[in-house]
C-alpha positions in Angstrom: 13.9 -18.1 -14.5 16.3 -16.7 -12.1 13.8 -14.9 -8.9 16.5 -12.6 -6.8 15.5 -11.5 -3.2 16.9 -8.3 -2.7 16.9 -6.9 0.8 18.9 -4.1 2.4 17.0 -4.7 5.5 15.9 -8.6 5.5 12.7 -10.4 5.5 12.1 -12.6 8.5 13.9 -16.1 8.0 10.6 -18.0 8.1 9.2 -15.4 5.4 12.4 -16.3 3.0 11.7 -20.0 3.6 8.6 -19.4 2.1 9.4 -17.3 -0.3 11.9 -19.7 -1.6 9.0 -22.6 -1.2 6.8 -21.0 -4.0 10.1 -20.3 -6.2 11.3 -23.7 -5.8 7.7 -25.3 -6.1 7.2 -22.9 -9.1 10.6 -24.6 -11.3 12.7 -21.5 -11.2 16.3 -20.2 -9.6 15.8 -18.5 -6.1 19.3 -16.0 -5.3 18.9 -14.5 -1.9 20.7 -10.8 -1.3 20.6 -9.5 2.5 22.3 -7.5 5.1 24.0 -6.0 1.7 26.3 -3.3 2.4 27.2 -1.5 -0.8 25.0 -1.0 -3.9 27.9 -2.7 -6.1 26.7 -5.9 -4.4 23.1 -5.5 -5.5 24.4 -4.7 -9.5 26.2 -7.6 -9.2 23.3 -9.6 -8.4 20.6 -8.9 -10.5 22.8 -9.3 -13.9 20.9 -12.3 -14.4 18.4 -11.4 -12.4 14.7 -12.1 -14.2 12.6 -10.9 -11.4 13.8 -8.6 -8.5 11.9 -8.8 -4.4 13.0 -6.1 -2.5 11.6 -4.0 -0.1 12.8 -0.3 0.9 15.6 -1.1 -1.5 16.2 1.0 -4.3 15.9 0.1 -8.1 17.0 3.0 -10.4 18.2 3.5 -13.6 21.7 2.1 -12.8 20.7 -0.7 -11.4 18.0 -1.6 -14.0 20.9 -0.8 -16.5 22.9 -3.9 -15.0 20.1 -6.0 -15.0 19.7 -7.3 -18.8 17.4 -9.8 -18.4 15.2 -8.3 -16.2 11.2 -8.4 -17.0 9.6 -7.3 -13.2 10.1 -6.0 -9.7 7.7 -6.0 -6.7 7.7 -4.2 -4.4 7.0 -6.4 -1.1 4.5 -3.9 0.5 2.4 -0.8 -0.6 4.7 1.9 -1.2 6.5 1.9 -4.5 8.4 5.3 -4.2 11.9 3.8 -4.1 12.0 2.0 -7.8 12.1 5.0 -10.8 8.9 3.5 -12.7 9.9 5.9 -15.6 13.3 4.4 -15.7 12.1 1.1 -15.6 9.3 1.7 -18.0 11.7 2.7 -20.5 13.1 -0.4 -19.6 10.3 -2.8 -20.7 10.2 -4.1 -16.7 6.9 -4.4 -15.1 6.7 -2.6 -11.4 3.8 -4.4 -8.8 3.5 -3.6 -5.2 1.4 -5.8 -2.8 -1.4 -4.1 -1.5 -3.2 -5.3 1.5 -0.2 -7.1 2.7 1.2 -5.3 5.6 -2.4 -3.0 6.1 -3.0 -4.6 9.4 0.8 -4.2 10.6 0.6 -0.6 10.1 -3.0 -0.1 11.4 -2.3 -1.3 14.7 0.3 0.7 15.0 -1.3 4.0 13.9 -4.1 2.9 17.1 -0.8 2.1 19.3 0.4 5.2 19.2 -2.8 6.7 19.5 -3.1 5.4 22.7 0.7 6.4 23.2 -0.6 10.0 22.6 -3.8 9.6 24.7 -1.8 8.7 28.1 0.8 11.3 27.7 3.5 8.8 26.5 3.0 6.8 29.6 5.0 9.3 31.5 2.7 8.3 34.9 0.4 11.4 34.6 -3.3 11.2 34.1 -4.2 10.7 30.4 -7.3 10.5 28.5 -9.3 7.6 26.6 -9.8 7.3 23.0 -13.7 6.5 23.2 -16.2 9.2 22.4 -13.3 10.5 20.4 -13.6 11.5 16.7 -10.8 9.8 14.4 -10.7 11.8 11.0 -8.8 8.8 8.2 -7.4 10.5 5.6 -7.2 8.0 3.0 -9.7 5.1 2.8 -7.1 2.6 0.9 -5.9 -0.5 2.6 -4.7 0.6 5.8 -7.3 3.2 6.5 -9.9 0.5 6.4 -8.4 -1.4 8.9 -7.8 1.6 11.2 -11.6 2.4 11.1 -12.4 -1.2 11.6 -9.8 -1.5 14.9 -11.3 2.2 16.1 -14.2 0.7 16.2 -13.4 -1.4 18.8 -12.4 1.8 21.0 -15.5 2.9 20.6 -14.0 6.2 18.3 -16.6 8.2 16.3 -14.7 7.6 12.6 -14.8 9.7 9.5 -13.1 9.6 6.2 -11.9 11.5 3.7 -10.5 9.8 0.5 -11.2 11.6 -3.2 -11.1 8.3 -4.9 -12.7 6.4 -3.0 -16.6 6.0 -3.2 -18.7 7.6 -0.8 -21.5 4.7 -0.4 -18.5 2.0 0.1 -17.3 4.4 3.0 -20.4 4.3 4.5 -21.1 1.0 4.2 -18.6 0.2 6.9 -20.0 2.5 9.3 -18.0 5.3 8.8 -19.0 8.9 7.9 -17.5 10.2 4.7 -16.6 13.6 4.7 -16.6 15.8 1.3 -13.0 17.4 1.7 -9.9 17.3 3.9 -10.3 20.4 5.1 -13.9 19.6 6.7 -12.2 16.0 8.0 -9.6 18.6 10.2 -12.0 20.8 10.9 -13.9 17.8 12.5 -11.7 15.5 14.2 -9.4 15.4 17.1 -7.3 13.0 15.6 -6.2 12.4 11.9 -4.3 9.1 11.0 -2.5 10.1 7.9 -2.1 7.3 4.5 -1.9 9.2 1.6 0.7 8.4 -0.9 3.6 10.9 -1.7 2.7 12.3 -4.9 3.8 15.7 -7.1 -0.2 17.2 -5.5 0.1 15.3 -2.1 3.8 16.3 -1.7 3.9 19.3 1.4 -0.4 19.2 1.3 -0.1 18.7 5.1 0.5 22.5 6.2 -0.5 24.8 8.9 -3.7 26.2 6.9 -4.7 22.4 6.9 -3.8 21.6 10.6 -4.5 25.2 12.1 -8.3 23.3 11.5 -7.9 20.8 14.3 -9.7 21.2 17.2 -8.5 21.5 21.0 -5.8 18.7 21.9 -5.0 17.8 18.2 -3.3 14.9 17.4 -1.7 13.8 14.2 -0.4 10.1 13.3 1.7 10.1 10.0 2.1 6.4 9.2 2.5 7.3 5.6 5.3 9.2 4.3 7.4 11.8 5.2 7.5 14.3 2.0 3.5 14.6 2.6 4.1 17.2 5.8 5.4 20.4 5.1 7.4 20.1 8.2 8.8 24.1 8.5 4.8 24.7 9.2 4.2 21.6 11.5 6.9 23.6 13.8 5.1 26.5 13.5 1.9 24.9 14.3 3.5 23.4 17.3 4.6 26.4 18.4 1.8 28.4 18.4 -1.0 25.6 19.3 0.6 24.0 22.6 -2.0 21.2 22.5 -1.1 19.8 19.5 0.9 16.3 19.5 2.8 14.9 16.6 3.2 11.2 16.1 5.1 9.4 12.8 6.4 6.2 11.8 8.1 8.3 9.0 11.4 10.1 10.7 11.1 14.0 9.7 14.3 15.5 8.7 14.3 18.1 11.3 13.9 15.2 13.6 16.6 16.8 16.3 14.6 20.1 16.1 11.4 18.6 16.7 13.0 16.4 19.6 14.4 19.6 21.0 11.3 21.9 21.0 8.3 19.2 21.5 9.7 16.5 23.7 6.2 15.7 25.6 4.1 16.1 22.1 6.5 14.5 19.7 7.2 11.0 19.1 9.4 9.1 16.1 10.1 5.4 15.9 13.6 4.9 15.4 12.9 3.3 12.3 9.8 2.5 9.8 8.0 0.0 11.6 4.9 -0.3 9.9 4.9 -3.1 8.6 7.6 -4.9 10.7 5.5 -8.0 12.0 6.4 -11.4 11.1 2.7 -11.8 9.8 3.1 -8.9 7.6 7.1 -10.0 6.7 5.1 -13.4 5.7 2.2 -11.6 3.9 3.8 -9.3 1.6 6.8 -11.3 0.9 4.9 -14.7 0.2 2.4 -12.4 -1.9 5.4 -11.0 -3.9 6.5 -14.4 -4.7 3.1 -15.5 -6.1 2.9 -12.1 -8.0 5.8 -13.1 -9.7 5.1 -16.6 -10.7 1.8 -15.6 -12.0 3.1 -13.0 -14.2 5.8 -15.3 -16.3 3.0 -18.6 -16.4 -0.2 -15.9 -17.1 0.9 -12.7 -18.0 -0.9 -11.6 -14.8 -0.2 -7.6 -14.2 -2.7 -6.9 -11.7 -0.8 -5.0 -9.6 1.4 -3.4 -11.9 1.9 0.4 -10.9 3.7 1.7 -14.1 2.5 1.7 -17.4 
């Protein structure tokens, strides 16, 4: 079995290492594919390619078309948006993420920049503190859960909204669940933002939604960008001075935003989520293990496409 790690933007050199560990341990052909420059170079390496590691890289129909042999893909972390699962479907190749992996990595930053809100961007002026604070999660998956549990620790007053996600289990870590998104808004001063981008999730973040929030509102997108219809975040911006918009996920009116907010708007440069070297290790090393399972069990666990 040939196992190809393909990576635009690389792992960590320790995570390869032991990526390559459980490859080699496992009996099969590791092919590592980095710092690539041009998608030619990533058809060329998965023609023999029986598994595929990436992670922001994208498999589509072209490239699932070049590779022949190919039987699964994972996705090292929780977003799977960037592989077509219909195309690959119809191509007989299983699609896994790795859930849980990089949750911690992305829900210290969601509190980070909380804080980065809180004290004004640590522009010297007098700030405010996040306890005795309500924190609104919308989304009780992976991530959210560990944002409630760190919040904790700030001494936040935490609810949740998540439609899939069982009341009782909610409340059974000390968090009150709240029966729409709408009520979590209305509610909290902050909202930390994880739901996936989906055809009903897609533009669901507007200005009826965050016209809601109370006095000194402040949203962290850690998610995805397509979820915030961003022509309204403007306008709520615009009309609601207090409100402060933080994201991990670069908007494409990005220079606008820059322009017209620059004390309430903040972007990192880049995703940085889940750019740890614990969660590089993590989801990497998890992908690996995914893989090996699959071809000696037949293990889909985490298979997102069906």
């Amino acid at each position: 079995m040939k196992i190809v790690v393909a990576t635009e933007k690389p792992f960590a050199a320790e995570a390869v290492q032991k990526i390559k560990q459980v490859i080699d341990n496992a009996g099969f052909e590791f092919l590592l594919l980095e710092k690539y420059t041009d998608k030619s170079q990533l058809l060329d390496a998965v023609k023999e390619a029986n598994a595929i590691i990436i992670r922001s890289d994208i498999i589509d129909a072209e490239v699932l078309d070049a590779a022949k042999n190919l039987k699964i893909v994972v996705r090292a972390g929780a977003g799977y948006d960037n592989v077509n699962l219909e195309a690959a479907t119809a191509h007989n190749v299983v699609v896994m993420n790795t859930p849980g992996q990089n949750s911690n990595a992305v829900a210290e930053l969601a509190l980070a920049m909380m804080v980065y809100s809180a004290r004004n961007f640590f522009d010297g002026s007098s700030g405010s503190e996040l306890s005795g604070k309500k924190l609104g999660i919308h989304a009780y998956g992976n991530v959210g859960r560990n944002v409630a549990r760190i919040a904790k620790g700030f001494g936040m007053e935490i609810y949740a909204y998540d439609a899939f996600y069982p009341v009782e289990a909610i409340e059974k870590d000390g968090v009150k669940a709240l029966a729409s998104a709408e009520e979590l808004y209305l509610t909290c001063q902050y909202v930390s933002l994880h739901i996936p981008a989906t055809a009903e999730t897609k533009n669901s973040i507007n200005y009826a939604l965050l016209e809601k929030m109370p006095k000194k509102a402040v949203l962290i997108n850690t998610a995805r960008q397509e979820v915030i219809n961003e022509a309204e975040l403007v306008k709520i911006m615009e009309d609601r001075p207090d409100f402060k918009y933080l994201t991990d996920v670069t908007p494409k009116n990005d220079a606008e935003m820059k322009e017209k907010f620059p004390k309430r708007y903040f972007s990192t440069p880049k995703k940085m989520g889940a750019q740890t070297s614990e969660a590089n290790n993590n989801a990497g090393i998890a992908a690996a293990n995914q893989i090996v399972d699959f071809f000696k069990t037949g293990n889909t666990k985490f298979q997102v496409n069906r």
